[in-house]
C-alpha positions in Angstrom: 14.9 4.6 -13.5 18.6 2.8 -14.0 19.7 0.9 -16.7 20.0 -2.8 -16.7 22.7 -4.9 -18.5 20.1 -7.9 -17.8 16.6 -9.3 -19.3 13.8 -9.2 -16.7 11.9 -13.0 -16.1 8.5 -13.3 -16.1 6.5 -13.5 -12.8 3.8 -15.5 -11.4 -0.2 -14.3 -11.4 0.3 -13.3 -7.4 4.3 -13.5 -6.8 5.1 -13.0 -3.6 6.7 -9.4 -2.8 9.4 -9.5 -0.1 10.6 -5.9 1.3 12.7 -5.1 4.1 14.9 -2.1 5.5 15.7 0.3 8.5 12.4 2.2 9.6 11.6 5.4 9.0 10.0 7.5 11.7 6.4 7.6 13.0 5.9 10.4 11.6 7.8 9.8 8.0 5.6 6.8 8.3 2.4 8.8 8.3 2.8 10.5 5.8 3.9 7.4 3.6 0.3 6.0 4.5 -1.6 9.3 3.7 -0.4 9.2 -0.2 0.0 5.4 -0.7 -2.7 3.7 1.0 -5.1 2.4 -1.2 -8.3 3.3 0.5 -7.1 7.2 -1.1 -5.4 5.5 -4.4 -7.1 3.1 -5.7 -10.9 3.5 -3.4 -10.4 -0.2 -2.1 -11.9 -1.1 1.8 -13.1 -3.4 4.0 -16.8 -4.1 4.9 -17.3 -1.0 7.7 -19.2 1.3 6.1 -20.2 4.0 8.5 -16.4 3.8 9.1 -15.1 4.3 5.2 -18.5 7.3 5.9 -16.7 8.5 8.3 -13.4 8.8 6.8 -14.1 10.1 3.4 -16.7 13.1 4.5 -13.1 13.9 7.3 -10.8 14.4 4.1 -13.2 15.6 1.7 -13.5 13.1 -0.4 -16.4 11.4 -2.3 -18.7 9.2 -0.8 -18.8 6.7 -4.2 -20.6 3.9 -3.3 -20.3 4.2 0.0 -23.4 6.4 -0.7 -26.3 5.1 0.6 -28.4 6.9 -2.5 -25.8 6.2 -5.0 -27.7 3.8 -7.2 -30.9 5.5 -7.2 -29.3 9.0 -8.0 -26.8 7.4 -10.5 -28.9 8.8 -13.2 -28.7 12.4 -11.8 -25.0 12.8 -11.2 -22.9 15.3 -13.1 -20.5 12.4 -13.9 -17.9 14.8 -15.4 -17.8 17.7 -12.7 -17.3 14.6 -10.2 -14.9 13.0 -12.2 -13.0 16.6 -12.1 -13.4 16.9 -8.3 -12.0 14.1 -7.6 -8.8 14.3 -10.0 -8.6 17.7 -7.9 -8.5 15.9 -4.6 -6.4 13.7 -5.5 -3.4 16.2 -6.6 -4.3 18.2 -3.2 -4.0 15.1 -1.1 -0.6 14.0 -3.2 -1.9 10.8 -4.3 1.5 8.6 -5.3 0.3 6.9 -8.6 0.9 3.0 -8.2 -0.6 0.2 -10.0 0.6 -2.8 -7.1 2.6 -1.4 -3.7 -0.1 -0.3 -1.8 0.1 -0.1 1.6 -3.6 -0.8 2.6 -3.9 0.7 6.8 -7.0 2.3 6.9 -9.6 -0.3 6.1 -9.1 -3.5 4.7 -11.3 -6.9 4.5 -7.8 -9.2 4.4 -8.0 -11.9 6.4 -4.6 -11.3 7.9 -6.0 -7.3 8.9 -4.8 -4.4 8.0 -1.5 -4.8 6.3 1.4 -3.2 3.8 5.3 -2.6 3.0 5.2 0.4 5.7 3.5 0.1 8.8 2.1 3.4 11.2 4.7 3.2 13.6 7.7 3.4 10.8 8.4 -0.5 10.2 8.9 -1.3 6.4 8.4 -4.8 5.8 6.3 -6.7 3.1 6.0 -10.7 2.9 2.5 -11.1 0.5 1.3 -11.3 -3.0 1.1 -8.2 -5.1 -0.5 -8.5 -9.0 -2.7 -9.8 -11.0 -0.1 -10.2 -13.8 2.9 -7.9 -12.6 6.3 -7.6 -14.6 9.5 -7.0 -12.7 8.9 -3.8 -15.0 5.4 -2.9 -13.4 6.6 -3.2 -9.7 10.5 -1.1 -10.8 8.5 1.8 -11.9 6.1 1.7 -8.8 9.0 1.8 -6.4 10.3 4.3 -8.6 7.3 6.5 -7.9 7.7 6.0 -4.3 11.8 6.3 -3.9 11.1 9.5 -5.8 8.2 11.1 -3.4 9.7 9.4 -0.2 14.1 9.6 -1.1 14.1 8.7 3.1 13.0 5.3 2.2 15.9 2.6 2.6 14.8 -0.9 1.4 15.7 -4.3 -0.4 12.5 -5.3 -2.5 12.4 -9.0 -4.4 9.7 -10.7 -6.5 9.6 -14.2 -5.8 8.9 -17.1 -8.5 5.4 -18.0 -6.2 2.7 -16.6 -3.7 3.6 -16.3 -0.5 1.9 -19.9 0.5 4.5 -21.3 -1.4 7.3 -22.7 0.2 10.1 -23.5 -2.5 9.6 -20.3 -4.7 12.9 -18.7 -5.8 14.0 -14.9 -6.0 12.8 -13.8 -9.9 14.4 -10.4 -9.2 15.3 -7.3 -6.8 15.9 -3.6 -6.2 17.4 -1.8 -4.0 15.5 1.5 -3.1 17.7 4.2 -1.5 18.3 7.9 -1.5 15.2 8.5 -3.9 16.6 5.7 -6.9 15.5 2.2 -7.6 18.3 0.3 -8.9 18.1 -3.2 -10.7 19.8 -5.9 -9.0 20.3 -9.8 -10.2 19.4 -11.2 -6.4 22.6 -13.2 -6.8 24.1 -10.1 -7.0 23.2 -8.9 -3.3 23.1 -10.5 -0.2 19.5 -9.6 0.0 17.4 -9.1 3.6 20.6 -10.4 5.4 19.1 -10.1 9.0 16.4 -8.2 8.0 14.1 -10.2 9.1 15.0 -9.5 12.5 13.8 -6.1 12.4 10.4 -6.3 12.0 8.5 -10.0 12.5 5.2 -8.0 12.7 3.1 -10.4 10.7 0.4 -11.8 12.3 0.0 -15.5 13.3 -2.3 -17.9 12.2 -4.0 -17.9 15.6 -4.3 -13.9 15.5 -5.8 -14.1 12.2 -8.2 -17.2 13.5 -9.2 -15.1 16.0 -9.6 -11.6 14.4 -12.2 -13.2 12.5 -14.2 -13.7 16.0 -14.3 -9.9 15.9 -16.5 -6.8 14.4 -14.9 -5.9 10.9 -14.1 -2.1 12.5 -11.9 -3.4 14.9 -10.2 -6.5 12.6 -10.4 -4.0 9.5 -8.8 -0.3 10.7 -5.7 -0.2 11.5 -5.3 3.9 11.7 -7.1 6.0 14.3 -9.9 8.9 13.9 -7.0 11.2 15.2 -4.9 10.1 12.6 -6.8 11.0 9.5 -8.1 14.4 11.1 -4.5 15.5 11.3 -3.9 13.9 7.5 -6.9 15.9 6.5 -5.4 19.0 8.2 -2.0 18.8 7.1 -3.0 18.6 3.3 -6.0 21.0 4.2 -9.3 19.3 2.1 -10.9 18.8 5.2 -14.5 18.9 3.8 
């Protein structure tokens, strides 16, 4: 992590996080999702549960509440053995630790779908609220975490002084993330997302999101294939 000649400002509850930068690869972008996705880091998901099933018993990993006799054999469990099997998992999947950049592909309940800074065919881009209660701090040592597993990753990052509903919020601060370093940057310093925009407008539109509602949650919630997470489960070999 660089020094900074600078104080960090405070940030909202939900600031807005703004990323952009070249893409990476389809396949770079794979294995991105595989170790930062937060269905595998943090055991968030949508409302599909024979899906989230289906998934976990593919790459081995506990069923949690997804369990359909987890209450009533809650007293049961070996608590500490599962605990320990997980941990284990979790360092054979190469989980990257992150408290708030998630990318969040293979099941979410958002109401804009399935969603995060780097998408499955190699875009990075990122326009919604991260938090509750990030620093600059918190969200620098994140992107830290991924610059250093991920050193192919290119990209501008800014905290904004709002959510992303907010039309007159203001830069708070920025990093750049390149060749496997975050550095600190004032975002007066840098001519931030000139154009980069124009890479990637792959956020949905109101309408789509209006109408992904209209939908079952598997296909408005998943935004990976079966194929996909059999070869995830292959290439870091816990298939179960």
């Amino acid at each position: 992590m660089s020094d900074r000649e600078f104080p960090y400002p405070g940030l909202p509850k939900w600031p807005q996080m703004r990323v952009a930068g070249p893409s990476v690869t389809p396949e770079q972008a794979s294995e991105i999702i595989r170790r930062t996705d937060s269905f595998f880091t943090q055991g968030y998901s949508g409302n599909d549960r024979e899906w989230n099933i289906r998934v976990k018993r593919i790459v081995g990993m506990r069923l949690g509440m997804d369990d359909p006799h987890f209450y009533e054999s809650a007293a049961k469990r070996d608590w500490e053995a599962e605990f320990a099997a997980e941990q284990a998992w979790r360092e054979a999947w190469g989980i990257v630790d992150t408290r708030y950049v998630h990318n969040a592909w293979v099941s979410c309940s958002f109401v804009g779908g399935p969603h995060g800074w780097c998408s499955p065919r190699g875009t990075i881009y990122y326009r919604d609220n991260v938090g509750k209660w990030p620093s600059c701090e918190d969200i620098e040592r994140d992107w830290q975490s991924v610059a250093e597993a991920f050193p192919f990753v290119d990209c501008e990052v800014l905290l904004m002084s709002g959510e992303s509903c907010e039309e007159d919020s203001q830069p708070v601060c920025g990093f750049i993330v390149k060749d496997g370093v975050v550095t600190p940057k004032l975002p007066t310093e840098h001519a931030f997302h000139q154009g980069a925009y124009a890479w990637a407008n792959v956020g949905p539109t109101l309408e789509q999101q209006v109408m992904g509602l209209m939908v079952p949650a598997r296909f408005r919630e998943v935004g990976v294939s079966e194929d996909m997470v059999r070869r995830w489960a292959e290439s870091a070999k816990v298939a179960a």
